[in-house]
Structures are given as structure tokens and as C-alpha cells.
Residue frames as qw, qx, qy, qz and C-alpha x, y, z in Angstrom:
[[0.538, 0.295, 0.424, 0.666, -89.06, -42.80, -15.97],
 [0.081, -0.468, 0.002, 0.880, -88.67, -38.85, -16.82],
 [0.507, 0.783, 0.360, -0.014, -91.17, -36.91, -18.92],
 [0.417, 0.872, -0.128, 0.222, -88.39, -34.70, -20.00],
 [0.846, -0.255, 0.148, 0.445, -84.63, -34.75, -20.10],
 [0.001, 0.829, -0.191, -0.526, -82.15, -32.67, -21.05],
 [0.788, 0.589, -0.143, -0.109, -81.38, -32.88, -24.97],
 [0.231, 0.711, -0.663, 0.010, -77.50, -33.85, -24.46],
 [0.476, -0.170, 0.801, -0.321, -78.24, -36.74, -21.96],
 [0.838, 0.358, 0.249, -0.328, -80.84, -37.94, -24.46],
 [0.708, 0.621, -0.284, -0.180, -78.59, -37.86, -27.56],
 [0.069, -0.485, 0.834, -0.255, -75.95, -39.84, -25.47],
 [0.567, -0.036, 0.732, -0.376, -78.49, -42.29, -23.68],
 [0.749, 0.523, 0.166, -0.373, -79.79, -43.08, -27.43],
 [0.748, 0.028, 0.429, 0.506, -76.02, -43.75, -29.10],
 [0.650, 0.694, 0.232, 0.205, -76.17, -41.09, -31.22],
 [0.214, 0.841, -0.381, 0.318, -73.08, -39.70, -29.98],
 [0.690, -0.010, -0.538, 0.483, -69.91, -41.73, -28.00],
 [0.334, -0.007, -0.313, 0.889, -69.73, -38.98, -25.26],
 [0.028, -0.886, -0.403, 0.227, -72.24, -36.41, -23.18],
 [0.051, 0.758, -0.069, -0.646, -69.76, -33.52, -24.13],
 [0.204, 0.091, 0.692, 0.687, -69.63, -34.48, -27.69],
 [0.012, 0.660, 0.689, 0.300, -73.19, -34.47, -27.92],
 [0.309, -0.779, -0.365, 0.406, -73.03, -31.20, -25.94],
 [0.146, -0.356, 0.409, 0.827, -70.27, -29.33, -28.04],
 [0.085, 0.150, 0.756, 0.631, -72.47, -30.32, -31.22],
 [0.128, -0.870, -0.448, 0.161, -75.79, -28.47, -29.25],
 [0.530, -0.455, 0.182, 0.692, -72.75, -25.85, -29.02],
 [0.172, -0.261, 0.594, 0.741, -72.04, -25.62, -32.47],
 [0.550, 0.333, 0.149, -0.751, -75.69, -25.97, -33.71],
 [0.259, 0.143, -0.889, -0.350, -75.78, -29.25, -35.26],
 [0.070, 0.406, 0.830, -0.376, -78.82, -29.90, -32.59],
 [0.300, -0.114, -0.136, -0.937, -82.64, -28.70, -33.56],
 [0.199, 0.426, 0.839, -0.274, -85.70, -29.37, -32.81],
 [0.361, 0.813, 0.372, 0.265, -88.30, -27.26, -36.11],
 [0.497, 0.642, 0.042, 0.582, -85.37, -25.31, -37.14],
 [0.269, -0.866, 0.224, -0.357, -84.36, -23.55, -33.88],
 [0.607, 0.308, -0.669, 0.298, -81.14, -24.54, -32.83],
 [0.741, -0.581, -0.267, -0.203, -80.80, -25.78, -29.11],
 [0.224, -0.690, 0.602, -0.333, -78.51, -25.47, -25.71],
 [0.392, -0.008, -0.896, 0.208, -77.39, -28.93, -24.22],
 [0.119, 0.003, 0.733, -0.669, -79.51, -27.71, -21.42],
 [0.503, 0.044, -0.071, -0.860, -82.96, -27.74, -23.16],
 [0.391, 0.015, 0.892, -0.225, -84.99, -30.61, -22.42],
 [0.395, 0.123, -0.686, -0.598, -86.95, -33.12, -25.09],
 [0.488, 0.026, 0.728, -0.481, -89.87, -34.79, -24.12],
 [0.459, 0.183, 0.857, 0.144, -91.86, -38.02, -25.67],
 [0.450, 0.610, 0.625, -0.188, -92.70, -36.75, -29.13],
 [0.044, 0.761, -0.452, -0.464, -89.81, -33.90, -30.33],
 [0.898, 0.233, 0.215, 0.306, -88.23, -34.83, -33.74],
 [0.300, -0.702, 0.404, 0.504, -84.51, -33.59, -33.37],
 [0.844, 0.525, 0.014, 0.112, -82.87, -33.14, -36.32],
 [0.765, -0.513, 0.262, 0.287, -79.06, -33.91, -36.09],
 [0.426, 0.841, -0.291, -0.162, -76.31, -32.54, -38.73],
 [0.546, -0.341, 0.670, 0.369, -73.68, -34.85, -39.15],
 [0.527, 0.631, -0.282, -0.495, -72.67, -34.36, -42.93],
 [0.016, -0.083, -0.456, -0.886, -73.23, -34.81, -45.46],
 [0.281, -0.490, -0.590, -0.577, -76.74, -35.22, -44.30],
 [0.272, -0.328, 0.458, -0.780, -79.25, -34.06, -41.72],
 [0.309, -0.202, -0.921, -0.122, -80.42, -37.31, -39.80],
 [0.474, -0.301, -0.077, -0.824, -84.21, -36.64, -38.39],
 [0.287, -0.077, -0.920, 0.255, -85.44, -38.72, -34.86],
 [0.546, -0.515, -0.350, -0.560, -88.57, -39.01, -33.29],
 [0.247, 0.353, -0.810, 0.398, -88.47, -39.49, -29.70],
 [0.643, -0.364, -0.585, -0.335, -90.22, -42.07, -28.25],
 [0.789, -0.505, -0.195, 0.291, -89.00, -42.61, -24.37],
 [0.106, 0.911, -0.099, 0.386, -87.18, -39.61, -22.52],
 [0.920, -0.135, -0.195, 0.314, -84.03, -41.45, -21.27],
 [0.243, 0.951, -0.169, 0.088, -81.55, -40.83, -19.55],
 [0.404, -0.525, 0.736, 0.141, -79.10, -43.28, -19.00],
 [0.399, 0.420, -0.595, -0.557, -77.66, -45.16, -21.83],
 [0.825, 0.076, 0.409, -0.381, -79.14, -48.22, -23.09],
 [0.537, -0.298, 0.730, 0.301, -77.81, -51.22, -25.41],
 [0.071, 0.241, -0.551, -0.796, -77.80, -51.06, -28.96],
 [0.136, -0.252, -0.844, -0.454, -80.93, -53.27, -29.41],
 [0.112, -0.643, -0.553, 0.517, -82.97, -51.05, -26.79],
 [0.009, 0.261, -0.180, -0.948, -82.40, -47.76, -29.22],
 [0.199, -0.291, -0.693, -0.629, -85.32, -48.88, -31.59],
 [0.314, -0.636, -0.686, 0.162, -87.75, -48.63, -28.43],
 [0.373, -0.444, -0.159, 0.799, -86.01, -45.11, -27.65],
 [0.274, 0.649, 0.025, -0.710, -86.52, -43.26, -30.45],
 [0.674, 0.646, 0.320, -0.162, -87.53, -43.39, -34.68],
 [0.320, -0.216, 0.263, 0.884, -85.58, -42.99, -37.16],
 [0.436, 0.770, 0.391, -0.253, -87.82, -40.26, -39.29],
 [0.207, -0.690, 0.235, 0.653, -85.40, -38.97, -41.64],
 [0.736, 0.514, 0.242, -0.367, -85.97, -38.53, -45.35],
 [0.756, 0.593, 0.270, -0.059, -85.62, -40.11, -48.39],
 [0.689, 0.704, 0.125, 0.117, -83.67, -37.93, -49.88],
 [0.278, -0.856, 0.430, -0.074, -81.17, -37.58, -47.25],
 [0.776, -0.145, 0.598, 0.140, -80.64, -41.32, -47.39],
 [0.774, 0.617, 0.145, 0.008, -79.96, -40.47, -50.94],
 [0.034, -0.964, 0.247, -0.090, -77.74, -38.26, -50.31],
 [0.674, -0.498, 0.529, -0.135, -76.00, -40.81, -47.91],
 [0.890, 0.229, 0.354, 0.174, -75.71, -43.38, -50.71],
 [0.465, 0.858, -0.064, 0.206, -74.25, -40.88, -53.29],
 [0.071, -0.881, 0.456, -0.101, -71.66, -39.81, -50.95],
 [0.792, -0.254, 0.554, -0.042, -71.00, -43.37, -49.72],
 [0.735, 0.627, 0.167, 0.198, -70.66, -44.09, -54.13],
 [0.423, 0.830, -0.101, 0.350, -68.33, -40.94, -55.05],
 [0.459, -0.690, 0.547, 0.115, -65.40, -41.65, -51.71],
 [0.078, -0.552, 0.818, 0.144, -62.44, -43.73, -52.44],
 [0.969, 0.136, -0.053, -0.200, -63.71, -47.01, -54.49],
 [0.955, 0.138, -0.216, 0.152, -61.65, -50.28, -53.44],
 [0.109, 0.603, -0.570, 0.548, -59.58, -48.47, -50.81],
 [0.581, -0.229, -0.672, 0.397, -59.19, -50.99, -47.72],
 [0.548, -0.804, -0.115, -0.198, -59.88, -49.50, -44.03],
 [0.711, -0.632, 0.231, 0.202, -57.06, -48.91, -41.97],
 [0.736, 0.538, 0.139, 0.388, -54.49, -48.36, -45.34],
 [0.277, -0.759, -0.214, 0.549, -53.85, -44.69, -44.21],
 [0.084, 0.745, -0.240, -0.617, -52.79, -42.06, -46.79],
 [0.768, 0.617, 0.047, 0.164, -52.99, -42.96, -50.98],
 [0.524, -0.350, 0.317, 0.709, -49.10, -42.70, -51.65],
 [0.143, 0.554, -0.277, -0.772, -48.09, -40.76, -54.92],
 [0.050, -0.129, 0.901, 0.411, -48.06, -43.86, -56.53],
 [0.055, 0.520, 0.852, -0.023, -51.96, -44.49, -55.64],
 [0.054, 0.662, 0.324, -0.674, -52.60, -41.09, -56.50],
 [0.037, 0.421, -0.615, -0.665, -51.11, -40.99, -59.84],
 [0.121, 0.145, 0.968, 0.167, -52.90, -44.30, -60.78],
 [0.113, 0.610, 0.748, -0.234, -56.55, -42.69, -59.61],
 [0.043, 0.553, -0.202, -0.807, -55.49, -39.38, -62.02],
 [0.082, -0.078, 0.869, 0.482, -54.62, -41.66, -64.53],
 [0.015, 0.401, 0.906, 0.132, -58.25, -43.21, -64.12],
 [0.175, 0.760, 0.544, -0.308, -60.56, -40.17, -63.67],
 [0.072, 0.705, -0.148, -0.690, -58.58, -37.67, -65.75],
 [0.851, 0.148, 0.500, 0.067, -57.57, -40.53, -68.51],
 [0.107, -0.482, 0.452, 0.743, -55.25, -39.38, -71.57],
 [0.567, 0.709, -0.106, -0.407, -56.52, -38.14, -74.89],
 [0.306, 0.647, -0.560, -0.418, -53.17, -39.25, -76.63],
 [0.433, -0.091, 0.894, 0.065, -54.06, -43.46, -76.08],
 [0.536, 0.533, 0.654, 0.021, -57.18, -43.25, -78.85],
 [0.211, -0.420, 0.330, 0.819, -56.85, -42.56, -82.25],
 [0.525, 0.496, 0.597, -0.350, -59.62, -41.92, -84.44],
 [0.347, -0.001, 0.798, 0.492, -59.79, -42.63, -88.10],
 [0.551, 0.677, 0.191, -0.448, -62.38, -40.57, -90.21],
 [0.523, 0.114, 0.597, 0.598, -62.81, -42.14, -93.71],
 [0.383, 0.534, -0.044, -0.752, -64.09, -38.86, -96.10]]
């Protein structure tokens, strides 16, 4: 087993990305760190880095336990690496998961007008249905 690997191979061999050049474009594009300094695909992570991964809305935070580089089966990832990520990201995560589309099916594909109108209807709601009655 390798004391150090290069950070794209890792984030591949761990699941957290379908693809080495995903996980490589997103080293690319700085969504990769390791204490706030973004990172090349080529920089290597060794047993003890906590990367901290952007995928929005939040930033998810791993410890890494075993410097891997070939990929391993979903129930092998908890041996690989931690999750360490806070609190209040996972809030975050919930909120956002709360305030998307409520009671919209997977696989539906586009709100028509008609399912747009309806969800106006309900968040904007019309003034002229209540009428209010002041006795002086």
C-alpha cells in the first residue's frame, strides 16, 4: 500500500467523484483543498490530510485514513477515509434539501406552465380571496 497518492486518484478510488478527470477538472477549477490552499490533480495526500471538497451548496470536509489508489466498493469507503465535515454544513444541506421543489417526482422533467402557475398561486397567494371585517 502507498504512503502517498496523487489527490485525483484518491478522490476517485474513495467515490467521491464517478471519473479520474472529473475529480481532476474540479482540482482544476478549485473545488479541491487541503487548509485553504487550493490543489493540482497532481499533488499527493497522505494518511492524515482533511480535503475539503466544494460541491454546493456546501463544502464537504474528509479525513484520510488509507492512501488508495484503486477504487474500492462502497462499503470499503468508511475504512478509506472520515467524513469530518460540519454541522453546519449538514445544515445547510438540509435547508437546501427543504426549500427545492416539494412533491415533485424524479424523472418528471420540466414544471409545465400549468405546474408553474399552480406553485405562484401557492407561494405568491392572492390578497383579493380574504376579506376582513372590522367592527368600530
Amino acid at each position: 500500500m502507498a504512503t502517498e497518492v496523487r489527490i485525483d486518484k484518491w478522490l476517485w478510488a474513495a467515490r467521491l467523484f464517478k471519473t479520474r478527470t472529473i475529480a481532476a477538472e474540479a482540482c482544476k477549477k478549485g473545488r479541491i483543498s487541503i487548509a485553504g490552499s487550493n490543489l493540482k490533480a497532481s499533488r499527493t495526500v497522505k494518511v492524515g490530510d482533511i480535503i475539503e471538497v466544494r460541491k454546493p451548496p456546501i463544502t464537504w470536509s474528509f479525513k484520510v485514513l488509507q492512501a488508495i489508489d484503486h477504487r474500492v466498493g462502497a462499503k470499503l469507503v468508511t475504512d478509506i477515509m472520515e467524513n469530518v465535515t460540519t454541522p453546519e454544513q449538514l445544515e445547510i444541506l438540509e435547508l437546501s434539501k427543504i426549500a427545492g421543489f416539494v412533491n415533485r417526482s424524479k424523472g418528471t422533467g420540466r414544471p409545465t406552465k400549468k405546474d408553474r402557475r399552480v406553485l405562484e398561486d401557492f407561494t405568491e397567494g392572492s390578497d383579493d380571496d380574504f376579506e376582513f371585517e372590522f367592527d368600530f
